[in-house]
C-alpha positions as a Markdown table, in Angstrom:
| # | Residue | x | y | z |
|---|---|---|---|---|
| 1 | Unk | 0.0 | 0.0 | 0.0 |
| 2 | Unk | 1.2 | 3.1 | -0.9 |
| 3 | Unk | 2.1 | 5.8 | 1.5 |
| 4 | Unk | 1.7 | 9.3 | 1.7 |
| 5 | Unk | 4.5 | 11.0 | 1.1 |
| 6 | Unk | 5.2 | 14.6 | 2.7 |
| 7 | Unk | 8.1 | 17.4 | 2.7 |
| 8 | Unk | 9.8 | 19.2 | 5.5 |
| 9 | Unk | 9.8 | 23.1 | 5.1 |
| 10 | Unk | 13.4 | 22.3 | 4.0 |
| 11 | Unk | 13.0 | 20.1 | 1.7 |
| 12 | Unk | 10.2 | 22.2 | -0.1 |
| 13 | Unk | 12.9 | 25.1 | -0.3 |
| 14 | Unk | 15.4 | 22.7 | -1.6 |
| 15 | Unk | 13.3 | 21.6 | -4.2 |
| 16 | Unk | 12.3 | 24.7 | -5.1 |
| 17 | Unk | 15.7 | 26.2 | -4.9 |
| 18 | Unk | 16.7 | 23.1 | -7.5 |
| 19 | Unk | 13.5 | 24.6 | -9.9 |
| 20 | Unk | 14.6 | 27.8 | -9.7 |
| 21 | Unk | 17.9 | 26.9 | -10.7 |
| 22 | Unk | 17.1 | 24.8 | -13.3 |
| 23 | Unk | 14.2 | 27.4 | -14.7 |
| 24 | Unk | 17.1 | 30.3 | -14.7 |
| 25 | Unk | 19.9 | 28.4 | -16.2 |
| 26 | Unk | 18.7 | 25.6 | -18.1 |
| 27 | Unk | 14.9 | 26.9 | -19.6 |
| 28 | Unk | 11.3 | 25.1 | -18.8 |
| 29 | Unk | 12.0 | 21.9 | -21.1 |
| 30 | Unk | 14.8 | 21.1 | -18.4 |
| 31 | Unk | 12.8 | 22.2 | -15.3 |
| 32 | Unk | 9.5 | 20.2 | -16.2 |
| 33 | Unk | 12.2 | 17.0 | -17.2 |
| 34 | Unk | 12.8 | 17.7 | -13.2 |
| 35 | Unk | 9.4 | 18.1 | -11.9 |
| 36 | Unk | 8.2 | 14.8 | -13.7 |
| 37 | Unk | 11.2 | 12.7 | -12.6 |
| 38 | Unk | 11.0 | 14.1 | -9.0 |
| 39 | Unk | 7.2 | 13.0 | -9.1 |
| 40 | Unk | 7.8 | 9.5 | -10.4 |
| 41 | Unk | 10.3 | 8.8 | -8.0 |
| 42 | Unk | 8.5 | 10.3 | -5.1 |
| 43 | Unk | 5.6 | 7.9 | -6.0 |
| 44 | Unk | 8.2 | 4.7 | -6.6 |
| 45 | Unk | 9.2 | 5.9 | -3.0 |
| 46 | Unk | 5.6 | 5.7 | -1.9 |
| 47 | Unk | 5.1 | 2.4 | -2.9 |
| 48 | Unk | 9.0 | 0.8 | -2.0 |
| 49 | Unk | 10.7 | 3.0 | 0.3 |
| 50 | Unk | 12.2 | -0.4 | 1.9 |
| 51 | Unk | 14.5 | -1.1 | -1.2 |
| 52 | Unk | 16.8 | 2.1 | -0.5 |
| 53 | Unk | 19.7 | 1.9 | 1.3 |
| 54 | Unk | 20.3 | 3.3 | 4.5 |
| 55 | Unk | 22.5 | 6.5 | 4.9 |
| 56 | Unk | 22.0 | 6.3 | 9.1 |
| 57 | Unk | 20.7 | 3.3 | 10.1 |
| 58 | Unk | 20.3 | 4.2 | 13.8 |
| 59 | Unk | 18.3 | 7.2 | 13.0 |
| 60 | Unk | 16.6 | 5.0 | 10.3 |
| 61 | Unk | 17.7 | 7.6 | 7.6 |
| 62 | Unk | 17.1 | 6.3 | 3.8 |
| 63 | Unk | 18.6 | 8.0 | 0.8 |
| 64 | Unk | 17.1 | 8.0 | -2.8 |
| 65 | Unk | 19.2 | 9.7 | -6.0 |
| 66 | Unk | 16.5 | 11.4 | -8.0 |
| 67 | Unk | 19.2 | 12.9 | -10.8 |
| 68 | Unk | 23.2 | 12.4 | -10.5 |
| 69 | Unk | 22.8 | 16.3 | -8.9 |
| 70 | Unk | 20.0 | 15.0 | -6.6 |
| 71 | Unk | 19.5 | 13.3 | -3.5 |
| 72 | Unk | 16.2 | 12.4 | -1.3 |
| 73 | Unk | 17.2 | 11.9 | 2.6 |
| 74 | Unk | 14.0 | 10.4 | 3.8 |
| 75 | Unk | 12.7 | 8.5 | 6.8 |
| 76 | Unk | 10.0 | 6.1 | 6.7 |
| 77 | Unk | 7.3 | 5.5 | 9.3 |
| 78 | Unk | 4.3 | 2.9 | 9.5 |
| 79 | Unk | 1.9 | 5.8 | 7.6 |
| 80 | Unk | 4.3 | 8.3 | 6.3 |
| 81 | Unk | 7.5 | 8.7 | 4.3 |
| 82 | Unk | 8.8 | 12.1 | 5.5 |
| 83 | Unk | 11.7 | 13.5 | 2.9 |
| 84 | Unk | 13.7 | 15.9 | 5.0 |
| 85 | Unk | 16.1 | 17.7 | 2.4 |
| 86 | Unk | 16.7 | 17.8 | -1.6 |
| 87 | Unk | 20.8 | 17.5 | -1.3 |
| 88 | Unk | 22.9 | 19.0 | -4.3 |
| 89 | Unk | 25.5 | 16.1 | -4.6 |
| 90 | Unk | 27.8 | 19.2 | -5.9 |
| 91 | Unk | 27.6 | 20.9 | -2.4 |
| 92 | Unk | 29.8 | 19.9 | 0.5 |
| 93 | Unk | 28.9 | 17.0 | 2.9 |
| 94 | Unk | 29.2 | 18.9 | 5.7 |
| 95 | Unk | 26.5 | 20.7 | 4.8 |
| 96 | Unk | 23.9 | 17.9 | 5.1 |
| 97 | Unk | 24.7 | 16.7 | 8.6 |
| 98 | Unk | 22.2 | 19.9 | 10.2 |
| 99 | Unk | 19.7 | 19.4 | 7.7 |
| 100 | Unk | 19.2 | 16.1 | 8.5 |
């Protein structure tokens, strides 16, 4: 059964940091490319958020790649999947550790 699946406050301004991005440097054709793959794998995730790998097993911490550019930290719970940041892969690591 699929599962709802929600966005921190953080998250939503990643992704819509990564649209804004995409919209200024690469055009619409590359932004809605995005949007739809961000969509299909957030409904994948949904449906088989046990077949990612952990990132912090303790903290049960998952991690999906949406793009090469593009991570998903996520966390799922008996209703919800909860995606807690967007990461840019081309940022550094340290960043991620307060986000998450």
């Amino acid at each position: 059964m699929a599962k709802e699946v929600i966005l921190t406050p953080i998250a939503t301004s990643d992704f819509n940091n990564v649209l804004e991005y995409l919209t200024f440097n690469w055009g619409m054709s590359v932004t809605d490319n995005f949007a739809a793959r961000f969509n299909k794998v957030t409904l994948f995730l949904s449906e088989n958020a046990g077949i990612y790998p952990f990132f912090d097993k303790p903290r049960q911490l998952q991690r999906c790649v949406v793009t090469k550019h593009n991570i998903l930290y996520f966390r799922e719970t008996s209703q919800l999947i909860i995606i807690y940041t967007v990461f840019d892969t081309r940022q550094d690591p340290e960043k991620l550790t307060p986000l998450i």
